[in-house]
C-alpha positions in Angstrom: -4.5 -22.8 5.9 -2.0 -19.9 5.2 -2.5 -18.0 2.1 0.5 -18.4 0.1 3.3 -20.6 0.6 5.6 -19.2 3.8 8.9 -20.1 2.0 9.1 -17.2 -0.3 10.1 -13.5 0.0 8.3 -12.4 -3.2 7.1 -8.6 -2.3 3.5 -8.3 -4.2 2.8 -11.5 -1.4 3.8 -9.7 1.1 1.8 -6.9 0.1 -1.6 -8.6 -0.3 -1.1 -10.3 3.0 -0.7 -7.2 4.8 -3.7 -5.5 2.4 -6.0 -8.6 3.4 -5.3 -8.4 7.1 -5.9 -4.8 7.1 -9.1 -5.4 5.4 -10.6 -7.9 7.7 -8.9 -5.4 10.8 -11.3 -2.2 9.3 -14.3 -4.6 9.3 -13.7 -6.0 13.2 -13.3 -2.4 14.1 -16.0 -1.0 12.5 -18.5 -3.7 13.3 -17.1 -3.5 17.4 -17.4 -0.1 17.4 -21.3 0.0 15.6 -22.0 -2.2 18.4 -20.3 -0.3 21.2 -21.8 2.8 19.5 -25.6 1.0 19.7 -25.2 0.1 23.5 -24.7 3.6 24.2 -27.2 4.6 22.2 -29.4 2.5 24.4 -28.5 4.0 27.7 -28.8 7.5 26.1 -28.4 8.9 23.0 -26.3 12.2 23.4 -23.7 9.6 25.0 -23.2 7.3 21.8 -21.1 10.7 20.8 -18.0 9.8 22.6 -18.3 6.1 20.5 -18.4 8.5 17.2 -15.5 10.7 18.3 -13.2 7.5 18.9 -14.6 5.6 15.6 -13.5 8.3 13.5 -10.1 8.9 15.3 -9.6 4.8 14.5 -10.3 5.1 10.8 -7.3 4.4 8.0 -4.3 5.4 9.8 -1.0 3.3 9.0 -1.8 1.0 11.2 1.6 0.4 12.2 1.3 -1.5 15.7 -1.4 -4.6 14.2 0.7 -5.1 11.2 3.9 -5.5 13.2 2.1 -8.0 15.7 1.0 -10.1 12.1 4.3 -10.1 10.8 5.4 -11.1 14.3 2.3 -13.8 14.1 3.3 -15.0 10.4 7.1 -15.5 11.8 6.0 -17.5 14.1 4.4 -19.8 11.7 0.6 -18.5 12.6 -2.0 -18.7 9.6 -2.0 -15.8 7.9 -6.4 -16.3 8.3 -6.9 -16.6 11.6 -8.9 -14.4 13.3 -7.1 -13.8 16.6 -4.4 -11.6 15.6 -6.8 -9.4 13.7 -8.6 -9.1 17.5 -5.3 -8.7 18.8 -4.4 -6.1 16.1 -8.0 -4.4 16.8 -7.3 -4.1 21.1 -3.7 -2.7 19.9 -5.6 0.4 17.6 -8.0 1.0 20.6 -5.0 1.0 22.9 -3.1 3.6 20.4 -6.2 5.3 20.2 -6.3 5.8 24.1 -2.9 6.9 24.5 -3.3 9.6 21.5 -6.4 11.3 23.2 -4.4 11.1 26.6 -1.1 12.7 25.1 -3.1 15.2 23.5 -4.3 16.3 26.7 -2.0 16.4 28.6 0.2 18.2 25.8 -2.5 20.9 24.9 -2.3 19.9 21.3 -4.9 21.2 19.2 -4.9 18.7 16.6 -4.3 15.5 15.7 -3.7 14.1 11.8 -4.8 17.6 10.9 -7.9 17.5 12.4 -8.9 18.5 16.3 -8.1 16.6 18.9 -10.2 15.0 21.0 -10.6 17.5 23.6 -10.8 20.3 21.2 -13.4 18.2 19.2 -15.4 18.1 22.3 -14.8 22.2 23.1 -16.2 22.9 19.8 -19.1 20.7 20.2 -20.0 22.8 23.7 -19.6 25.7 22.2 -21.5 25.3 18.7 -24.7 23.9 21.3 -24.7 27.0 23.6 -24.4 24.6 26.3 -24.0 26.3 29.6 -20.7 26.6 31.5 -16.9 26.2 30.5 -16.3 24.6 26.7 -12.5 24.3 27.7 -13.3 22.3 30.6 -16.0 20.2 28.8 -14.0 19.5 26.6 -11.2 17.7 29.1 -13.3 15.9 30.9 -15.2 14.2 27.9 -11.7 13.2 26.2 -10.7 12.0 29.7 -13.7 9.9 29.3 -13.1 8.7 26.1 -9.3 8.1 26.8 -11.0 5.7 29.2 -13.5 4.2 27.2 -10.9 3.3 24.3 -8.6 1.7 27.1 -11.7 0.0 28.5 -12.9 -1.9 24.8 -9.1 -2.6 24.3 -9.2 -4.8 27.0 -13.1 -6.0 26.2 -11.8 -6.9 22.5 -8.5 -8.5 23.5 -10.5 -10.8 25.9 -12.8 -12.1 22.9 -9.1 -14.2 22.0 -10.0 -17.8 22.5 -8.2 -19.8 23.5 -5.6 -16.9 24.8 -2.2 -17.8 25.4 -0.5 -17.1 29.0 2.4 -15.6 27.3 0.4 -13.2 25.3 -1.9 -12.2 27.9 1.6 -11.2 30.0 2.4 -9.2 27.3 -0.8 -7.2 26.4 -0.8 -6.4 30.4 3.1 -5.8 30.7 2.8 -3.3 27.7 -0.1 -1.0 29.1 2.1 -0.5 32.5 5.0 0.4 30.7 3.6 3.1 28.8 1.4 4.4 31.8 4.9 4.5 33.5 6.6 6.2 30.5 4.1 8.9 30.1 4.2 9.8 34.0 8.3 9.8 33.5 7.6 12.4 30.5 5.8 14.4 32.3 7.8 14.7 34.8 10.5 15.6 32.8 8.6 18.4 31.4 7.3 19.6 35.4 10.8 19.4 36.6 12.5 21.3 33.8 15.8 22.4 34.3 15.7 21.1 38.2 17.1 18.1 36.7 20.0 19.0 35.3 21.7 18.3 31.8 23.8 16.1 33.1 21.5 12.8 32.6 19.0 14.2 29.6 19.8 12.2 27.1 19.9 9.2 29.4 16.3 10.0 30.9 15.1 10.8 27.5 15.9 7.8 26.1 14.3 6.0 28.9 10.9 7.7 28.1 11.2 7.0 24.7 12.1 3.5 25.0 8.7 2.7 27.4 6.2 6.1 26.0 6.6 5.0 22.4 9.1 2.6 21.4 8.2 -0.8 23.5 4.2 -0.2 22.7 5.3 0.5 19.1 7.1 -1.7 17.9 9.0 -4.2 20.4 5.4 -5.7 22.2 2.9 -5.8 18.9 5.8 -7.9 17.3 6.3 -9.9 20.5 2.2 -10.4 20.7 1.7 -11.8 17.5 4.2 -14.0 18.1 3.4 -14.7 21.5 -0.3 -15.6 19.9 1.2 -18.2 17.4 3.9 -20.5 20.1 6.8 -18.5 19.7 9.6 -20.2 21.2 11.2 -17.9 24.0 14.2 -18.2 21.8 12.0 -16.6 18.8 10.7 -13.8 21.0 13.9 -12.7 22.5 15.6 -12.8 18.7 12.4 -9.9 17.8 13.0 -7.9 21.0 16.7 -7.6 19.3 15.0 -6.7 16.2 11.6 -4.5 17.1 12.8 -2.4 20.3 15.8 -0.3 18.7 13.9 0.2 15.6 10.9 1.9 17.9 13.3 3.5 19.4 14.5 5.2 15.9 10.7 5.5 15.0 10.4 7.9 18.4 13.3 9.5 17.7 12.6 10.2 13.9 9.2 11.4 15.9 10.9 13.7 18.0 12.6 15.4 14.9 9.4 15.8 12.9 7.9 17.8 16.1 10.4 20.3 15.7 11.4 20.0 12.1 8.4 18.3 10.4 6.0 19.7 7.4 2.5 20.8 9.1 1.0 19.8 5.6 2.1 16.3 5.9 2.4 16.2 10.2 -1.3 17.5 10.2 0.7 19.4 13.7 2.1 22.9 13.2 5.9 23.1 13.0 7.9 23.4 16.2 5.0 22.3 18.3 7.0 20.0 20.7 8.8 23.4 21.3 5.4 24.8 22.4 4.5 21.6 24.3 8.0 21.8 26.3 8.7 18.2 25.1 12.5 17.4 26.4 12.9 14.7 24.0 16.5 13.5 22.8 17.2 16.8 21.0 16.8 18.9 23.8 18.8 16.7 25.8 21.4 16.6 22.9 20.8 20.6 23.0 21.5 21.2 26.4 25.1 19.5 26.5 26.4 20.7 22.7 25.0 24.7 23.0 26.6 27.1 24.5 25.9 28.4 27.7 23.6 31.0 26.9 21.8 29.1 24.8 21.5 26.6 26.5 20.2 28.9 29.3 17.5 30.4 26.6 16.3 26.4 26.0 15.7 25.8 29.9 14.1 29.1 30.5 11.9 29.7 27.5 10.8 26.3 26.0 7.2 25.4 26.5 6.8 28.8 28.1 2.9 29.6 28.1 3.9 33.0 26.3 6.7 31.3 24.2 6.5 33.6 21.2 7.4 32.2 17.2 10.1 34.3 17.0 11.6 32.2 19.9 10.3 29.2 18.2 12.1 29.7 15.3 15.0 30.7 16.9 14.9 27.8 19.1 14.7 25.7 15.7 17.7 27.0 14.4 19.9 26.6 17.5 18.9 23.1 17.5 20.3 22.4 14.2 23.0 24.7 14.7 24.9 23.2 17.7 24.7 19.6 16.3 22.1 18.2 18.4 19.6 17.8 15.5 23.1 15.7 13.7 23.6 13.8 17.4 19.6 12.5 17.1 20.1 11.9 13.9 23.3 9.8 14.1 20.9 7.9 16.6 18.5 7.4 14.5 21.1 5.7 12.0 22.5 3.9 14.7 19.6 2.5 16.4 17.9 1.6 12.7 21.4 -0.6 11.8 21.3 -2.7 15.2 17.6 -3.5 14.5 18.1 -4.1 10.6 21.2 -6.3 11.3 19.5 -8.3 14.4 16.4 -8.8 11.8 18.4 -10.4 9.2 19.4 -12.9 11.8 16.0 -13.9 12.4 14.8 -17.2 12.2 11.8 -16.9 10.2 11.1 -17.6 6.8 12.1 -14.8 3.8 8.6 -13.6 3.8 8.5 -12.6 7.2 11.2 -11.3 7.4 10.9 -9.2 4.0 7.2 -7.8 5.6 9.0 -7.1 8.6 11.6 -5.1 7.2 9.0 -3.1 5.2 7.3 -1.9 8.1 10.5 -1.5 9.9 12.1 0.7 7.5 8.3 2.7 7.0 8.9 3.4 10.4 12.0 5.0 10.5 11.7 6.9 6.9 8.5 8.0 7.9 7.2 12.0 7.5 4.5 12.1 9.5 
């Protein structure tokens, strides 16, 4: 039994529906993770520290990704009390939270929501126990570990869904590949640097953002919540028109805020993707609106290990200045119309369809 009537687009419903499943998604995650945390405990204690590490990296949050799959769930005429798309919402958090201790490796960033990341969590812990060797390295190899780990439950708490549907199971599966697939093609983007050319950057770009971020963001958790309530295939194509250009805005309105962004709401210093060498759409943008020298300053200098913040901010300017911060922009705009337009032609009742839009334009309005 649903908890209000579906037929009705009256926000303060809305609101508690997505409050109450986000209640009863904090209390599967916190009682999985006690459990995972005493089963550690039992093979040795100094190990259940990697469950603490990822239990506090899943608290609060915006929980973006579950909430989309219960809109998506709702749509499809699931009841809004059921307790497999809160699982499913739960293995989507452990998943995000795999692919944020991952990034951050493989990016160097030192901090995630304003606090360390996972590897530099780890660093600190080596170093405030005197333990014997390399802290840097420690550090790696346990977020490596509990990269895998999070990956590992995500799968274990997905498979509790009983009776799972085919549909959503091809999904869940289809979605981990493509982001595996997408994070390879960004770092490859980064390794091969201005090998590539600018001819095809914004094209490649895009591409990474449409299978790092945007599918696994927005497009899939939609598509798995309604996969997990009978979505017609007709249903599930009409929120692929709907969920994958507004993830793609949502990456892109990322991609901004890594240059551009307030550290005191980011939690990430400002210009960091310039440190990280991140050839996201606005470098691509960059590299075909600059001038020639600057563009030549851009492919030689950015994520250079001794890029200094004079060059950042120079860097920063440049990017406004040639218009490829208005080019992503005009993207973003773009991207958030087609998905907005395509939503009001879904066939789902208004309050769906109103909690969908909410998250969708939190998404793309975000700051942080």
């Amino acid at each position: 039994m649903t908890l209000y009537a579906a037929d009705t687009s009256d926000p303060e419903k809305a609101r508690d529906l997505s409050a109450d499943f986000s209640e009863r998604l904090e209390a599967l995650l916190s009682e999985f993770l006690a459990e995972q945390h005493e089963a550690i405990s039992d093979i040795a204690p100094a190990a259940a520290e990697i469950v603490t590490a990822i239990d506090e990296l899943t608290r609060g949050g915006k929980r973006l990704r579950p909430l989309f799959a219960f809109w998506g769930y709702l749509g499809a005429g699931g009841d809004a009390q059921a307790t497999d798309i809160v699982q499913a919402g739960a293995a989507l958090e452990l998943f995000q939270a795999a692919a944020l201790i991952h990034d951050d490796l493989i990016d160097r960033s030192d901090t995630r929501r304003g606090q360390p990341s996972m590897h530099r969590r780890f660093e600190s812990l080596h170093r405030a126990s005197g333990w014997h060797r390399d802290a840097p390295r420690f550090g790696e190899a346990a977020s490596i570990l509990a990269g895998d780990l999070c990956l590992s439950l995500s799968e274990q708490l997905f498979a509790t869904i009983q009776p799972l549907v085919p549909e959503a199971r091809t999904i869940f599966d289809r979605m981990r590949a493509q982001v595996m697939a997408g994070q390879y093609l960004d770092v490859l983007e980064e390794s091969a640097g201005p090998a590539y050319g600018p001819a095809e950057a914004v094209k490649r770009a895009r591409t990474i953002v449409r299978y790092k971020s945007a599918k696994y963001s927005v497009e899939n958790p939609t598509l798995l919540g309604g996969a997990l309530a009978g979505a017609s295939s007709d249903l599930l194509e009409q929120y692929s028109r709907f969920a994958l250009p507004l993830g793609e805005a949502f990456q892109l309105r990322d991609d901004v805020l890594g240059v551009f962004g307030d550290p005191a709401i980011t939690g990430k210093p400002a210009g960091d993707d310039l440190r990280e060498g991140k050839r996201t759409e606005i470098i691509a943008h960059a590299l075909t609106l600059a001038s020639p020298a600057d563009q030549e300053f851009i492919q030689s200098r950015l994520g250079a290990d001794d890029l200094r913040e004079d060059e950042v901010t120079r860097m920063s300017a440049l990017l406004e200045s040639c218009g490829a911060l208005a080019a992503t922009e005009a993207s973003i705009a773009e991207l958030s119309e087609q998905g907005l337009a395509a939503l009001d032609r879904l066939t789902v009742t208004p309050l769906a369809r109103h909690g969908l839009r909410t998250l969708g334009l939190a998404a793309i309005r975000r700051t942080s």
